[in-house]
N, CA, C and O atoms as a GROMACS GRO file, in nm:
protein
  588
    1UNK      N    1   8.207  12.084  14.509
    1UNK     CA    2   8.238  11.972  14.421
    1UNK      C    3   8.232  11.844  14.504
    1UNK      O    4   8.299  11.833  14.607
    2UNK      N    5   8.143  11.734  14.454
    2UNK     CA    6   8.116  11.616  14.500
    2UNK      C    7   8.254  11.504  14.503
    2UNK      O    8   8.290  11.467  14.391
    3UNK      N    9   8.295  11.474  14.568
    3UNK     CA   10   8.439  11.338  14.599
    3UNK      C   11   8.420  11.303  14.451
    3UNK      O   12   8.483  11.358  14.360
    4UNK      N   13   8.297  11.176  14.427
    4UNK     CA   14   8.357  11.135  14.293
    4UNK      C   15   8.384  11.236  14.162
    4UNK      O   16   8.429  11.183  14.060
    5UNK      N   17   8.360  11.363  14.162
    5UNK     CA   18   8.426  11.423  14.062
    5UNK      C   19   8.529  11.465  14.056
    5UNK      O   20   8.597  11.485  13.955
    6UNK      N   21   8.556  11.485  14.177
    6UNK     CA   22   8.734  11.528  14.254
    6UNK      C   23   8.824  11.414  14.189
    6UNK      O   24   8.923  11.442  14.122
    7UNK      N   25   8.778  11.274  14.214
    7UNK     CA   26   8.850  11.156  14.160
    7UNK      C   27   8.847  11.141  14.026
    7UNK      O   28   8.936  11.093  13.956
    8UNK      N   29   8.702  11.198  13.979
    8UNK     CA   30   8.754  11.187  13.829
    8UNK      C   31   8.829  11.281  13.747
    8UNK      O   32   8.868  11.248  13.635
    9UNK      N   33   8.855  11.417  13.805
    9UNK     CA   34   8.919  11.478  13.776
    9UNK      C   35   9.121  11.450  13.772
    9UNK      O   36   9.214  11.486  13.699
   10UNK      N   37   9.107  11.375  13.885
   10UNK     CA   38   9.251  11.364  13.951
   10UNK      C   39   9.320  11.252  13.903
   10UNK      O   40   9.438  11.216  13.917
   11UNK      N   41   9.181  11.181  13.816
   11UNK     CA   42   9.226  11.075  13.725
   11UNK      C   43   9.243  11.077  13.612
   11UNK      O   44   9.287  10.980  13.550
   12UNK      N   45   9.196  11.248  13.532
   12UNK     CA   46   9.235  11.315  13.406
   12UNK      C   47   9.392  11.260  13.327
   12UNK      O   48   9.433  11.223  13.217
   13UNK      N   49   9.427  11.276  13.422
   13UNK     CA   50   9.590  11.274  13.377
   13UNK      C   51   9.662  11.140  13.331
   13UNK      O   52   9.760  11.129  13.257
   14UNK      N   53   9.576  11.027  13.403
   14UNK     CA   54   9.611  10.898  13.395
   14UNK      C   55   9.552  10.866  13.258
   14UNK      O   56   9.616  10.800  13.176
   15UNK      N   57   9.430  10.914  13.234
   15UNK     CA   58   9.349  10.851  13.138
   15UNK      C   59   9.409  10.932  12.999
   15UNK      O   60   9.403  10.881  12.887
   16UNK      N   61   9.466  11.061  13.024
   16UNK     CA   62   9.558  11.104  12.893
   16UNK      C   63   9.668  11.019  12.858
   16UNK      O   64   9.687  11.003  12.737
   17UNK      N   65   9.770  10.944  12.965
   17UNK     CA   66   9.880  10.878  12.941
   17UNK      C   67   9.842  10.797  12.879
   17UNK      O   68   9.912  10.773  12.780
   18UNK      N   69   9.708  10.703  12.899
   18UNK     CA   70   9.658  10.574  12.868
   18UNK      C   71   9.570  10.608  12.694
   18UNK      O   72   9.541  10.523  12.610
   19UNK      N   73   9.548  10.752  12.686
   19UNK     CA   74   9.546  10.797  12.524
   19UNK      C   75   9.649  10.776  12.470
   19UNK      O   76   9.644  10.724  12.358
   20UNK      N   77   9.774  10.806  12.527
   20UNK     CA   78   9.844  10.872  12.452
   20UNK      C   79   9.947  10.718  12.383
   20UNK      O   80  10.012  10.708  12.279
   21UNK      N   81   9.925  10.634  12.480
   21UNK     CA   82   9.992  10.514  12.497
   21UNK      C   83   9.907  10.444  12.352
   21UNK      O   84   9.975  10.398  12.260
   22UNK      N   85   9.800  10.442  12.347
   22UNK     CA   86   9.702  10.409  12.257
   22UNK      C   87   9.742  10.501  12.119
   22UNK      O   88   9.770  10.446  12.013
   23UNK      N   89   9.741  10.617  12.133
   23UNK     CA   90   9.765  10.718  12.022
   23UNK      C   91   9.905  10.649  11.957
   23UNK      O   92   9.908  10.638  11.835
   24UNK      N   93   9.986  10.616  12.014
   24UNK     CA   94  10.126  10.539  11.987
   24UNK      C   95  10.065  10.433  11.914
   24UNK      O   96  10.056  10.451  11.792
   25UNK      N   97  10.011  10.302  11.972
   25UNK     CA   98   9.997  10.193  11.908
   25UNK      C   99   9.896  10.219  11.728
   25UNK      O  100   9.898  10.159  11.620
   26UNK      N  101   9.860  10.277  11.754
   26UNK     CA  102   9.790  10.385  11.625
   26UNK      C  103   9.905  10.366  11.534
   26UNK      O  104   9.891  10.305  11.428
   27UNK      N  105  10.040  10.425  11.580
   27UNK     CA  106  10.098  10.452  11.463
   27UNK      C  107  10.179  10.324  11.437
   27UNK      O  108  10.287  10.332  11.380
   28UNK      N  109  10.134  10.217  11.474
   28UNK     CA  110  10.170  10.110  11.468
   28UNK      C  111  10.166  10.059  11.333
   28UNK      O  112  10.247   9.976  11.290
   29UNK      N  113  10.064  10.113  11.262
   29UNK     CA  114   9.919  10.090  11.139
   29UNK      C  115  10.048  10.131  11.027
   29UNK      O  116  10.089  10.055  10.938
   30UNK      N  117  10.102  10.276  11.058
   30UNK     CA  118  10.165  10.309  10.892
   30UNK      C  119  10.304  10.243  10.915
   30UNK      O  120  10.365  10.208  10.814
   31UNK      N  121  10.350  10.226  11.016
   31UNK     CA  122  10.463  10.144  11.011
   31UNK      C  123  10.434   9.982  10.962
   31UNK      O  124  10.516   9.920  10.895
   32UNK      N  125  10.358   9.950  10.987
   32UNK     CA  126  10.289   9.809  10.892
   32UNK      C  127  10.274   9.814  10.771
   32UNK      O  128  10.339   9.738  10.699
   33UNK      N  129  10.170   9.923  10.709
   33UNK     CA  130  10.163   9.958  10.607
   33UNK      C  131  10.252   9.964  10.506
   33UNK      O  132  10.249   9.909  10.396
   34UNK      N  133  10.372  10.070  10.577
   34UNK     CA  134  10.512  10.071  10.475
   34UNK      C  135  10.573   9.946  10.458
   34UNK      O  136  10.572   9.892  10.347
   35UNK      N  137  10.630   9.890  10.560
   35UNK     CA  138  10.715   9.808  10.561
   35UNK      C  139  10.598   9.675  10.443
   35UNK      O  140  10.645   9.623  10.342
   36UNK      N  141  10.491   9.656  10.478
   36UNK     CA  142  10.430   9.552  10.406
   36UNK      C  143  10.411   9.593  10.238
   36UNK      O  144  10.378   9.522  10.143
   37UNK      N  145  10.443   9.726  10.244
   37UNK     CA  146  10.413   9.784  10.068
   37UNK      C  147  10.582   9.770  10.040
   37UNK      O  148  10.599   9.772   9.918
   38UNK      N  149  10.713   9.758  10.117
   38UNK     CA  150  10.827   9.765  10.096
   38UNK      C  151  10.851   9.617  10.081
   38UNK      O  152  10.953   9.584  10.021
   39UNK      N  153  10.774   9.526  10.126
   39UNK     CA  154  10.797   9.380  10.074
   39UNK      C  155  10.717   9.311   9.989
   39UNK      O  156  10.732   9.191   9.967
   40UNK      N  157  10.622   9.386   9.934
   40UNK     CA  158  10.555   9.318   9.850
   40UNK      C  159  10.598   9.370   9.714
   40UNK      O  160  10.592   9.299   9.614
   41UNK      N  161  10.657   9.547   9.714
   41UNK     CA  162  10.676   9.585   9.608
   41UNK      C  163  10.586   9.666   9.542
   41UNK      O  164  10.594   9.713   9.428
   42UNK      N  165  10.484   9.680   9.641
   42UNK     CA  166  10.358   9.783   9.585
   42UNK      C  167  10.373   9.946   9.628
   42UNK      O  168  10.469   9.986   9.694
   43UNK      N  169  10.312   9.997   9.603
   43UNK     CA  170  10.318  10.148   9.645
   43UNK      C  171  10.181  10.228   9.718
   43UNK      O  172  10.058  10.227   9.716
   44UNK      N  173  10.272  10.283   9.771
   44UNK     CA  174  10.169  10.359   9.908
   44UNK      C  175  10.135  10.500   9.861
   44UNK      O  176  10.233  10.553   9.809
   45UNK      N  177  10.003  10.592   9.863
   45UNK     CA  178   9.997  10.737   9.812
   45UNK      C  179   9.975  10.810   9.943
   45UNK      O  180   9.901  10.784  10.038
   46UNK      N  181  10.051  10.898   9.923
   46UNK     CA  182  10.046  10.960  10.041
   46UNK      C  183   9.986  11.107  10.013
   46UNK      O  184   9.881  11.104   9.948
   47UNK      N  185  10.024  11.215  10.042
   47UNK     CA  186   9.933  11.316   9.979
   47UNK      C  187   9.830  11.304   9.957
   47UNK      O  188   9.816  11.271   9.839
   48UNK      N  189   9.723  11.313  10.017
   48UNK     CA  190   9.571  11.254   9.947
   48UNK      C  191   9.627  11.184   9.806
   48UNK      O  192   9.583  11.217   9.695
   49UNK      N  193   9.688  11.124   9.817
   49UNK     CA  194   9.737  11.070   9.639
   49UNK      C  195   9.794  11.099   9.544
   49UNK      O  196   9.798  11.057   9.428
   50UNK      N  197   9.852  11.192   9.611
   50UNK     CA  198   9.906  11.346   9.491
   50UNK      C  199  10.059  11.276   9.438
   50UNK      O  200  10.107  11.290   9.325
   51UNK      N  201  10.122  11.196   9.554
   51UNK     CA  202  10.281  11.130   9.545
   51UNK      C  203  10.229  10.989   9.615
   51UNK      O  204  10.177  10.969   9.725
   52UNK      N  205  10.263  10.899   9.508
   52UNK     CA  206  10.272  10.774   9.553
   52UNK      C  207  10.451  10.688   9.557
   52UNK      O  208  10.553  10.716   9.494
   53UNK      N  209  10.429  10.606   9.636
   53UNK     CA  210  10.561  10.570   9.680
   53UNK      C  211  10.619  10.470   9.673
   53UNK      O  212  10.593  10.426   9.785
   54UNK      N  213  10.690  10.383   9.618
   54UNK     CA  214  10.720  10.250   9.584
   54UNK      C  215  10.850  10.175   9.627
   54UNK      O  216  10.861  10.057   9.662
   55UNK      N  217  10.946  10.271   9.617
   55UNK     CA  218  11.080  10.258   9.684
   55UNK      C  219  11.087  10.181   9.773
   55UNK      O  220  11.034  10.241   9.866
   56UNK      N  221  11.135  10.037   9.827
   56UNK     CA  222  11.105  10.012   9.954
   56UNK      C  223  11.244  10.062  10.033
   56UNK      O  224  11.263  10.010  10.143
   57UNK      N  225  11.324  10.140   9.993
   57UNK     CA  226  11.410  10.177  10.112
   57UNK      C  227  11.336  10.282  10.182
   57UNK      O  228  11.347  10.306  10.302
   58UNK      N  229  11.244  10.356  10.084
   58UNK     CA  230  11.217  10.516  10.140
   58UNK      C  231  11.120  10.463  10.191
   58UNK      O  232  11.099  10.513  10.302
   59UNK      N  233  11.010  10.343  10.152
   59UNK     CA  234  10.920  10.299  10.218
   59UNK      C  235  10.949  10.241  10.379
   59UNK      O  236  10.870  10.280  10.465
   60UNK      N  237  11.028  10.175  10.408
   60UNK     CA  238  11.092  10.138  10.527
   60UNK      C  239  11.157  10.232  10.614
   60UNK      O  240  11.150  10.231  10.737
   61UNK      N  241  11.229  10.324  10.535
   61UNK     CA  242  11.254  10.448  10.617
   61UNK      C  243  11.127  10.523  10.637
   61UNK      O  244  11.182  10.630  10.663
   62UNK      N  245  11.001  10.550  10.645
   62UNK     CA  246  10.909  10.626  10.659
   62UNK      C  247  10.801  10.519  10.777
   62UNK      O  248  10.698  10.547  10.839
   63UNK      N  249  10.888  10.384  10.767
   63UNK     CA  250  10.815  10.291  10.829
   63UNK      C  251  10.847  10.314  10.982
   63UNK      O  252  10.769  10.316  11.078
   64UNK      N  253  11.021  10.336  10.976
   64UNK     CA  254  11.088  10.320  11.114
   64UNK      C  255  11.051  10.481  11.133
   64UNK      O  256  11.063  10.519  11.249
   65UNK      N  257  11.016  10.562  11.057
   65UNK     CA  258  10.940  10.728  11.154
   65UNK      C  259  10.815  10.720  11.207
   65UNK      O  260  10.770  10.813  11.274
   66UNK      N  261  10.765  10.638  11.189
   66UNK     CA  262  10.632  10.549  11.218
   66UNK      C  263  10.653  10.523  11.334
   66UNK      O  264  10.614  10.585  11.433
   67UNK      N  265  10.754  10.375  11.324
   67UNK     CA  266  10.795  10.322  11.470
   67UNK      C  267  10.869  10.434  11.556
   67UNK      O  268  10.860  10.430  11.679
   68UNK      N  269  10.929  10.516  11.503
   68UNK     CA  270  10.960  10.614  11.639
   68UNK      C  271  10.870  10.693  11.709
   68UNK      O  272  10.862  10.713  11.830
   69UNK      N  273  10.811  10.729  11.629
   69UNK     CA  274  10.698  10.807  11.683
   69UNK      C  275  10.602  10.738  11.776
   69UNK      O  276  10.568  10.784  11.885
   70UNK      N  277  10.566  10.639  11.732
   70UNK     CA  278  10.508  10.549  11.820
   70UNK      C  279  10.574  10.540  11.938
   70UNK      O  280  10.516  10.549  12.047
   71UNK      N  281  10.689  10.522  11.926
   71UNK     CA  282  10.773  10.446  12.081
   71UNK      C  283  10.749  10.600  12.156
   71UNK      O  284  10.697  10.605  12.268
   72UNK      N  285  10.780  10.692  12.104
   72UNK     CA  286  10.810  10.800  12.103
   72UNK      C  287  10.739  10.869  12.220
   72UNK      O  288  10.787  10.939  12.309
   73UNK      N  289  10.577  10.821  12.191
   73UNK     CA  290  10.446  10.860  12.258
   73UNK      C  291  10.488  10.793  12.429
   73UNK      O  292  10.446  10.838  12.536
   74UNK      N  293  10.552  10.715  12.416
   74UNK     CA  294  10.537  10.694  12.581
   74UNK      C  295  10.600  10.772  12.652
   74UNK      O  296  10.554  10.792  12.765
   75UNK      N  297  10.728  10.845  12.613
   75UNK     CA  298  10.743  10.945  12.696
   75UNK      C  299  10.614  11.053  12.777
   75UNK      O  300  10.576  11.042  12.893
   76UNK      N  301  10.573  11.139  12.690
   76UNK     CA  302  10.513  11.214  12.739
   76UNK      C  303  10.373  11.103  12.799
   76UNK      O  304  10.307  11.180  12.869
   77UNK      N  305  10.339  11.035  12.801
   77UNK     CA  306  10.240  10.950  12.849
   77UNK      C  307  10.310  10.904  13.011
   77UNK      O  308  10.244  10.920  13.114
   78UNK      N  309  10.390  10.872  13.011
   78UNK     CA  310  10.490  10.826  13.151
   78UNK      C  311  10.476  10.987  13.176
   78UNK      O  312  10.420  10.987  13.285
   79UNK      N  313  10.490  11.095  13.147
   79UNK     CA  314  10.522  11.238  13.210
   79UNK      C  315  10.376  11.245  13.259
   79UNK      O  316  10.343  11.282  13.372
   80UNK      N  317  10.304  11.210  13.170
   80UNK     CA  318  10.136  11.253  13.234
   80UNK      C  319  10.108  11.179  13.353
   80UNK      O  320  10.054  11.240  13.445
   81UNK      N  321  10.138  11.039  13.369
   81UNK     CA  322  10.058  10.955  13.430
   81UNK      C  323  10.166  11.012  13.562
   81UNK      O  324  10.102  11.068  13.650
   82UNK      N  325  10.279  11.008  13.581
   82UNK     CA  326  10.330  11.082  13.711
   82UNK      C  327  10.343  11.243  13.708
   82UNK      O  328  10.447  11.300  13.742
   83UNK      N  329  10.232  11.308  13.665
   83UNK     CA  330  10.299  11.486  13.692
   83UNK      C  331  10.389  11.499  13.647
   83UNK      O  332  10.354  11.617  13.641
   84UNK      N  333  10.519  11.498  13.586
   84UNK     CA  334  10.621  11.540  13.549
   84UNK      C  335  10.582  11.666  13.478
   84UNK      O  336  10.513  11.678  13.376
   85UNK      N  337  10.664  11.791  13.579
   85UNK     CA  338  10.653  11.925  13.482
   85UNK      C  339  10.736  11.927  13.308
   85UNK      O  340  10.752  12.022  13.230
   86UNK      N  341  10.766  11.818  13.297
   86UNK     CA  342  10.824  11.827  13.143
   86UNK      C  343  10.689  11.795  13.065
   86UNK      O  344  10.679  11.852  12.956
   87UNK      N  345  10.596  11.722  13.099
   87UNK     CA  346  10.491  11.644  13.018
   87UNK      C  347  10.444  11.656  12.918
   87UNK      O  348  10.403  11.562  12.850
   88UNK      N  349  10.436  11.844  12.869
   88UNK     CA  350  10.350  11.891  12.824
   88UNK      C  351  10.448  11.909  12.698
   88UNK      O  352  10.412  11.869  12.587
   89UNK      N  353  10.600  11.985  12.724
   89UNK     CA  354  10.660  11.952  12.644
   89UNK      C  355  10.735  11.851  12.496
   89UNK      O  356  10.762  11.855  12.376
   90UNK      N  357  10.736  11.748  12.651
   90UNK     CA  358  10.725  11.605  12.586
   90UNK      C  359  10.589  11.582  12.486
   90UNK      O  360  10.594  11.503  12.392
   91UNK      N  361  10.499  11.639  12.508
   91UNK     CA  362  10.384  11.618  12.439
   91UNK      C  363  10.401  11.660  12.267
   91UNK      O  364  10.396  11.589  12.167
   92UNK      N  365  10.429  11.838  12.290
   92UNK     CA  366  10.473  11.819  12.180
   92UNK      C  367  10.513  11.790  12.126
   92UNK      O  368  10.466  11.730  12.029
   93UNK      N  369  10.652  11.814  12.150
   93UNK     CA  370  10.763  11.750  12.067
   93UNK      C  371  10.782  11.629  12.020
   93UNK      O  372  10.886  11.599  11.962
   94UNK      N  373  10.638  11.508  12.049
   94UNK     CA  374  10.616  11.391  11.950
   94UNK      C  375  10.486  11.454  11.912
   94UNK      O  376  10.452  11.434  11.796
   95UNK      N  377  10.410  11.522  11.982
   95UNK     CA  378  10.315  11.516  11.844
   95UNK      C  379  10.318  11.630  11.712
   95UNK      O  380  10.223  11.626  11.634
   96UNK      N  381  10.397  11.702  11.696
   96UNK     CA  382  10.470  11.803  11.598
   96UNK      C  383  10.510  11.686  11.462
   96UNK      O  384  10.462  11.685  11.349
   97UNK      N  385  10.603  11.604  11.517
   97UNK     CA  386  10.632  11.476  11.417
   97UNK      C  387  10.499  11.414  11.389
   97UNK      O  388  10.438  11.436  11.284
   98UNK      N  389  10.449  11.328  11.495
   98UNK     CA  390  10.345  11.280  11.419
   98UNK      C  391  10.252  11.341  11.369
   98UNK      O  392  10.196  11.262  11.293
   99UNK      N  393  10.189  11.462  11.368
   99UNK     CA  394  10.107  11.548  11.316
   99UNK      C  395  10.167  11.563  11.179
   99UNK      O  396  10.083  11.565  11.089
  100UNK      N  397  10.338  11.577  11.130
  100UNK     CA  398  10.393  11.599  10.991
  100UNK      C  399  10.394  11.454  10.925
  100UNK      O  400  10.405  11.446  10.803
  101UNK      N  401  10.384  11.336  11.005
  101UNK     CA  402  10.344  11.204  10.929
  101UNK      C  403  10.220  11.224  10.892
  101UNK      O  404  10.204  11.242  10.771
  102UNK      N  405  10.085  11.229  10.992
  102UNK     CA  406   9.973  11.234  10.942
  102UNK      C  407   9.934  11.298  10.803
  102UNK      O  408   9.864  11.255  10.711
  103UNK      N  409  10.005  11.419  10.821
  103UNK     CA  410   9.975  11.468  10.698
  103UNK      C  411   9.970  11.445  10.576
  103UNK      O  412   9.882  11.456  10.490
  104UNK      N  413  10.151  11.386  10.576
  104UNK     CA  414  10.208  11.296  10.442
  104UNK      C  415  10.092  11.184  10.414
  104UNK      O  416  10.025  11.156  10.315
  105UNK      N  417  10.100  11.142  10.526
  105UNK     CA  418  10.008  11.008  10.503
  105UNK      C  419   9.836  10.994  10.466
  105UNK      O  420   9.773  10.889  10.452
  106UNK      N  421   9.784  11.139  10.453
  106UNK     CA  422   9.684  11.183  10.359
  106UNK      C  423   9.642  11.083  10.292
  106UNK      O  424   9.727  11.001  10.256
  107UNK      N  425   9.500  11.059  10.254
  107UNK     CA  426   9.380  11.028  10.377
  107UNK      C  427   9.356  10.937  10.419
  107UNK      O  428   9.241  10.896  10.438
  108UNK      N  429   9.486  10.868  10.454
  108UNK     CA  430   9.401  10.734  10.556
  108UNK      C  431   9.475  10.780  10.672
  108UNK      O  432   9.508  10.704  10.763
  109UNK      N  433   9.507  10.922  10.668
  109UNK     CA  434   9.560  10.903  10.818
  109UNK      C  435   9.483  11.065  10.910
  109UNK      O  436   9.522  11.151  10.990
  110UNK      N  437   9.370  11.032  10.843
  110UNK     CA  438   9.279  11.186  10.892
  110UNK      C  439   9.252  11.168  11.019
  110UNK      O  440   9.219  11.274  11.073
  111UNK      N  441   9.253  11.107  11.065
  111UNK     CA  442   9.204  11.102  11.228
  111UNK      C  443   9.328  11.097  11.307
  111UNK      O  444   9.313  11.097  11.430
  112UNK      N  445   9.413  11.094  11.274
  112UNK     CA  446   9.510  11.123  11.313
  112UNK      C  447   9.566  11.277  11.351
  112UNK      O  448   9.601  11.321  11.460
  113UNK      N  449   9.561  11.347  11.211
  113UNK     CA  450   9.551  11.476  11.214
  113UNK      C  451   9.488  11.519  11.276
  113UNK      O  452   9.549  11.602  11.344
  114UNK      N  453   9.362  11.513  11.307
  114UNK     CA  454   9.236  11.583  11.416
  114UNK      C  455   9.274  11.548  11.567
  114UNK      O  456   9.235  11.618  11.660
  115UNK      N  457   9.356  11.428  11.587
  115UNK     CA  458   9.364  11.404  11.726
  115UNK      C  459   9.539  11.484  11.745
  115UNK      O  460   9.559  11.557  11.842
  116UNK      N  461   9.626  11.462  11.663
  116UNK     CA  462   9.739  11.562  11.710
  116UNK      C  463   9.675  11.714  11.701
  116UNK      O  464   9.699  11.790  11.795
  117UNK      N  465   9.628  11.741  11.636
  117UNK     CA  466   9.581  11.906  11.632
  117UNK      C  467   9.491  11.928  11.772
  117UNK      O  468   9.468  12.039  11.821
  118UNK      N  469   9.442  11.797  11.830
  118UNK     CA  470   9.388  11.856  11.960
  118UNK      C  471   9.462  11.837  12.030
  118UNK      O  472   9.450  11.917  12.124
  119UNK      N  473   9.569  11.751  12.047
  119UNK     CA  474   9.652  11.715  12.146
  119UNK      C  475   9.724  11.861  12.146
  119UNK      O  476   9.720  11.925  12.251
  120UNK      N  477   9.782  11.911  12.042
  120UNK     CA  478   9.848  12.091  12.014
  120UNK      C  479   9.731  12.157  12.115
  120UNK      O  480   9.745  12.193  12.232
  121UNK      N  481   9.657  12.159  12.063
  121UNK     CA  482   9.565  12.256  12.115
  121UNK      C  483   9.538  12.240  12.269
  121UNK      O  484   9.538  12.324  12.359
  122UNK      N  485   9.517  12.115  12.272
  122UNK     CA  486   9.512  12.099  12.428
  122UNK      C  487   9.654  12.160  12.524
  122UNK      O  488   9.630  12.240  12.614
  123UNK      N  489   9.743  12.133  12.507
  123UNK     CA  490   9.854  12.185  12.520
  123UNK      C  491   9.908  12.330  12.525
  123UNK      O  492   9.997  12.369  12.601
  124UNK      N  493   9.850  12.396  12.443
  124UNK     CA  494   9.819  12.538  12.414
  124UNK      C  495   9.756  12.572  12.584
  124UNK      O  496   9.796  12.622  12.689
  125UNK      N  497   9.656  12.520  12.537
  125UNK     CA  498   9.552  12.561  12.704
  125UNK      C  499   9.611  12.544  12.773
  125UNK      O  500   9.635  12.640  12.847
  126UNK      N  501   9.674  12.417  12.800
  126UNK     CA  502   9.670  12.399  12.940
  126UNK      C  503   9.792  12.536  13.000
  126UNK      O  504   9.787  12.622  13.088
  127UNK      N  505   9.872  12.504  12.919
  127UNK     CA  506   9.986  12.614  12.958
  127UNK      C  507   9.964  12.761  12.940
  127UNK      O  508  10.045  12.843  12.985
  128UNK      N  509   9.810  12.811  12.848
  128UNK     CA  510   9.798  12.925  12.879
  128UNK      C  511   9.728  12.963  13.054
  128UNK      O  512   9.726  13.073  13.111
  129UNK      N  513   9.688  12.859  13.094
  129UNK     CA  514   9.603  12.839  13.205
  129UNK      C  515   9.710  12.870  13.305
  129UNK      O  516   9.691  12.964  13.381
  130UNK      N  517   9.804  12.812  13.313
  130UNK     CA  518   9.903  12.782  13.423
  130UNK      C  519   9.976  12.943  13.393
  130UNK      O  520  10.013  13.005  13.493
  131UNK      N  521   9.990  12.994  13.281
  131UNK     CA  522  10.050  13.130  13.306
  131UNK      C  523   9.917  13.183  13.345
  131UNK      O  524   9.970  13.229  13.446
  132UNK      N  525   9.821  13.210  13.355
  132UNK     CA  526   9.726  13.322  13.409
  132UNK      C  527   9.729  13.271  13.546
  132UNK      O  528   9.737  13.361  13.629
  133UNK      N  529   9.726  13.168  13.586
  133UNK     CA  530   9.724  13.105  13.735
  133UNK      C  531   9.880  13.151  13.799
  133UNK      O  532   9.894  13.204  13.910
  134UNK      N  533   9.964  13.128  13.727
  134UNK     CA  534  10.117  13.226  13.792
  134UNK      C  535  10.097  13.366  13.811
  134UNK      O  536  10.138  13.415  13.917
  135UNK      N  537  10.037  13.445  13.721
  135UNK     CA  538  10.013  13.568  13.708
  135UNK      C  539   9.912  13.597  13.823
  135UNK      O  540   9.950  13.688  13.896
  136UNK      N  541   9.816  13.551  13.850
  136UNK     CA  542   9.719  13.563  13.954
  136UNK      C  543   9.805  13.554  14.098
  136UNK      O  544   9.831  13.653  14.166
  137UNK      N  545   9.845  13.417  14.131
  137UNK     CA  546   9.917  13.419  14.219
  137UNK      C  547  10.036  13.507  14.239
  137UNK      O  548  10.063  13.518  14.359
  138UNK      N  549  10.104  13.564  14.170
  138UNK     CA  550  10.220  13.670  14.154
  138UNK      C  551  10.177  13.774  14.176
  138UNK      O  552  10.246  13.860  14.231
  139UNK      N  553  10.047  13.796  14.139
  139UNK     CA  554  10.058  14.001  14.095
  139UNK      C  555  10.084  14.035  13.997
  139UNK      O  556  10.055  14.152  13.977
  140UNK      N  557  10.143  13.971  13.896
  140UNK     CA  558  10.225  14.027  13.854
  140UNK      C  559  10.168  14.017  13.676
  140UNK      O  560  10.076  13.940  13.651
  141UNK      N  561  10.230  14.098  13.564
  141UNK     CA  562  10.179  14.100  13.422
  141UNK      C  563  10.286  14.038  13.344
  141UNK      O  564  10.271  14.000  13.228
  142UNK      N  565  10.376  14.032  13.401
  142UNK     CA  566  10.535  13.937  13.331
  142UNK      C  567  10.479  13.816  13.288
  142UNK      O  568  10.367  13.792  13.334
  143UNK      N  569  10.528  13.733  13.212
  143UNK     CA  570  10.559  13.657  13.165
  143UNK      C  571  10.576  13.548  13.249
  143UNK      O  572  10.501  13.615  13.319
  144UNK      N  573  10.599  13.452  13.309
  144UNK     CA  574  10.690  13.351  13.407
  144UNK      C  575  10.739  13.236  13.329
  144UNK      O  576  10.673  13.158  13.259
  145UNK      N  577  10.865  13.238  13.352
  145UNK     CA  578  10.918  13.119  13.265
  145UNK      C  579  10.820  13.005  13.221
  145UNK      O  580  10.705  12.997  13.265
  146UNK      N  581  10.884  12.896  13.107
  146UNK     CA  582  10.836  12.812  13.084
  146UNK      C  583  10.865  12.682  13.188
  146UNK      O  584  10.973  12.642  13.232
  147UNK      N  585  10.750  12.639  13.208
  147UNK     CA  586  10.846  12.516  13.326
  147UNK      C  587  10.835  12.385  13.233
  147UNK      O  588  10.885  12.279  13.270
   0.00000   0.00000   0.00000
């Protein structure tokens, strides 16, 4: 393996935080959305359209799950960009939420869905990787904790 691929590899991790930081400001969009359909008085469809929404308390409350989620994303983005063995965790556990906004928020929020379902998936891997790489290094067919 040639140096500059070593570096671009070793820079994988940075350039996920700097997704993920981005993936956040994303959800910047339905927290706008609500809160601007909660002051004008109009209504938002969520479900591909199936339930539309007008309420602006429930609209504003769905605004600030928006804004959490968003803020939310820098954790695991700060875990990526320094190694932190929590990272991956952290990963999920905001994108599980935002993957159950995306959904609600049917279909203007489809690309959303496709990028948490890879972010899952990516996640999946990586940690099935790291148990076969424990297992290799061990000997062993156990299990090894979650780190």
């Amino acid at each position: 393996m040639d140096g500059s691929l070593r570096k671009t590899i070793r820079r994988a991790p940075q350039a996920l935080a700097v997704f993920l930081v981005l993936h956040g400001v994303a959800h910047g969009v339905g927290t706008a959305e609500s809160f601007e359909s909660a002051a004008e008085g109009s209504a938002v469809g969520y479900l591909g359209g199936l339930w539309s929404l007008s309420d602006p308390a429930l609209l504003r409350t769905i605004g600030v799950l928006w804004a959490l989620v968003a803020v939310a994303y820098l954790v695991p983005a700060w875990g990526y960009w320094g190694a932190a063995s929590w990272r991956r965790r952290a990963l999920v556990a905001v994108t599980v939420p935002s993957l159950a906004l995306s959904v609600v928020a049917l279909w203007a929020a489809v690309l959303g869905v496709a990028i948490d379902g890879l972010l899952l998936a990516f996640a999946w891997v990586t940690r099935q990787r790291e148990v076969a790489t424990a297992r290799a290094a061990t000997g062993t067919t156990e299990r090894p904790r979650a780190a």
